[in-house]
C-alpha positions in Angstrom: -43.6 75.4 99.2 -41.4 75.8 96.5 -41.9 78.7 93.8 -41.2 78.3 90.2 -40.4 80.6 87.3 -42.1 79.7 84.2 -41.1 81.6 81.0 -43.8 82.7 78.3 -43.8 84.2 75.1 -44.6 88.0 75.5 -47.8 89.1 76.0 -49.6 85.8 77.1 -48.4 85.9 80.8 -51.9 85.7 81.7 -53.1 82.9 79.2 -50.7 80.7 80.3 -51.7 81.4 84.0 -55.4 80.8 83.4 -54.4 77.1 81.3 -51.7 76.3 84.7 -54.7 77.2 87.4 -57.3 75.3 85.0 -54.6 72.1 85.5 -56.6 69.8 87.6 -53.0 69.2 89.3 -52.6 68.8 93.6 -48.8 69.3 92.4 -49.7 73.2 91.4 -51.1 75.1 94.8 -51.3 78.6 93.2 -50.4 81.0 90.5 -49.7 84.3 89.7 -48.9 86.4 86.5 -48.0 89.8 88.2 -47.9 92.8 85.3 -45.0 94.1 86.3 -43.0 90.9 85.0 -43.1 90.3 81.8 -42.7 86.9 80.0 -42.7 85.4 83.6 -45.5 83.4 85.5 -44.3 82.6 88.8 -45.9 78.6 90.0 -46.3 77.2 93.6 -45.6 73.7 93.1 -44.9 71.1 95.3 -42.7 69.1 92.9 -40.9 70.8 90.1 -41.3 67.5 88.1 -44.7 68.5 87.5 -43.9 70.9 84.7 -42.0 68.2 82.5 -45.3 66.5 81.7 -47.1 69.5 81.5 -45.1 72.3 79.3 -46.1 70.3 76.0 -49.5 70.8 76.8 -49.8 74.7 77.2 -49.1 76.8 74.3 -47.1 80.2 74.9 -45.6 78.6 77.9 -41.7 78.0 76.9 -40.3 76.3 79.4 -39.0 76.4 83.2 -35.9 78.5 84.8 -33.5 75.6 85.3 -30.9 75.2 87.8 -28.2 72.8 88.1 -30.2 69.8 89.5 -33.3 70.7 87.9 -36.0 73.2 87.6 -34.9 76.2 90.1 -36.8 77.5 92.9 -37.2 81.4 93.4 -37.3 82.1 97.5 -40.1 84.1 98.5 -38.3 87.0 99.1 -38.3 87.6 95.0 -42.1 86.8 94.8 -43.1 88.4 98.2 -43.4 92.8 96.6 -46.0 91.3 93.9 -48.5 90.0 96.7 -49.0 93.1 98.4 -50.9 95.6 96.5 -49.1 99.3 96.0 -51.2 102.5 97.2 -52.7 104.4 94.0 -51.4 107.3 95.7 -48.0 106.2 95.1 -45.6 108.7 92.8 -48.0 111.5 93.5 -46.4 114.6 95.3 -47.9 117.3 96.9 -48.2 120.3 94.4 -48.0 118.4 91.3 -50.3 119.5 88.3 -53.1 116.9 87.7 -56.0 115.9 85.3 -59.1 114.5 87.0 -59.7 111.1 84.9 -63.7 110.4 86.7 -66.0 112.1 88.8 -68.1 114.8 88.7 -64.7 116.9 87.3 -63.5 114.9 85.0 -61.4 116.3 82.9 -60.2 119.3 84.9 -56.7 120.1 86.1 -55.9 120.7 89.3 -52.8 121.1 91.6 -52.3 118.1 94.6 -52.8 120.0 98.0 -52.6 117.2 100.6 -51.9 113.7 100.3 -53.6 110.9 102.6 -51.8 107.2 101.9 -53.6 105.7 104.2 -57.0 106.2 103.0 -55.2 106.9 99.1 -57.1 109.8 98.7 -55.9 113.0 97.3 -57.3 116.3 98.2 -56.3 118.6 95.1 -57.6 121.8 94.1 -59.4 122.8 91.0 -57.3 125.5 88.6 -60.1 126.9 86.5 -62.3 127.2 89.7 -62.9 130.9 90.9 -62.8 130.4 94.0 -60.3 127.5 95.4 -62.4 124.6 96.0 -60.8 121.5 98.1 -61.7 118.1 96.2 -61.0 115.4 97.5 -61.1 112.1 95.1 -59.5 108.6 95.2 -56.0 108.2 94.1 -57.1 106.2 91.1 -58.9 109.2 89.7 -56.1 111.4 88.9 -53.2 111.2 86.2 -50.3 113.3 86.9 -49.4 115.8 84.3 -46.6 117.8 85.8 -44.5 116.9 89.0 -42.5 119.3 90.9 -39.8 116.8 91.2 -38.4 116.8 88.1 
């Protein structure tokens, strides 16, 4: 099916996905509002006449990316890396400085020791600890302070 790009005013990508998924329409099959793209709601439509009759209808929503016969289709290949989720674990090195954001330590700093992506866990340990203590916490329980990298 084809995909659509459907431009928004800033900041109300999501209202204006919630009004075209509450669209009682067979012509829409799905859509998605991906926070990395702003001012963008992607559309899987069947017919890209749909969104004639309804752009009057939704407010925020300004319009469809036109091509030259009509409203353009985006392959898949544009729309494909916002389906798959990325790793929390992702931009994390090993011996970067880090704050513990939950848990039990929140709060602390401590250095990355070992990194597992596939379970996106982190095994960091503790700075202020007197003896070095392995901790190992879920990648979305960290915030990078200071990377070794740059």
């Amino acid at each position: 099916m084809p995909i659509f790009s459907v431009k928004t005013t800033a900041r109300q990508e999501r209202t204006v996905a919630d009004m075209l998924a509450e669209k009682e329409m067979p012509e829409i099959l799905a859509v998605i509002a991906p926070d990395q793209l702003t001012s963008y709601v992607m559309v899987e439509a069947t017919d890209g006449t749909v969104f004639a009759r309804i752009m009057d209808e939704i407010p925020h929503a300004r319009g469809v990316i036109q091509g030259a016969d009509g409203p353009a289709e985006s392959p898949f290949s544009e729309v494909e890396h916002f389906l798959s989720p990325t790793p929390d674990v992702e931009g994390i090195g090993e011996g970067d400085i880090v704050e513990l954001i939950a848990g039990p330590f929140k709060g602390e700093k401590a250095r990355v020791q070992r990194i597992d992506e596939g379970k996106d866990q982190v095994t960091v340990e503790l700075y202020e600890a007197t003896v070095p203590i392995p901790v190992t916490v879920r990648g979305d329980q960290i915030r990078v302070l200071d990377s070794e990298e740059r």
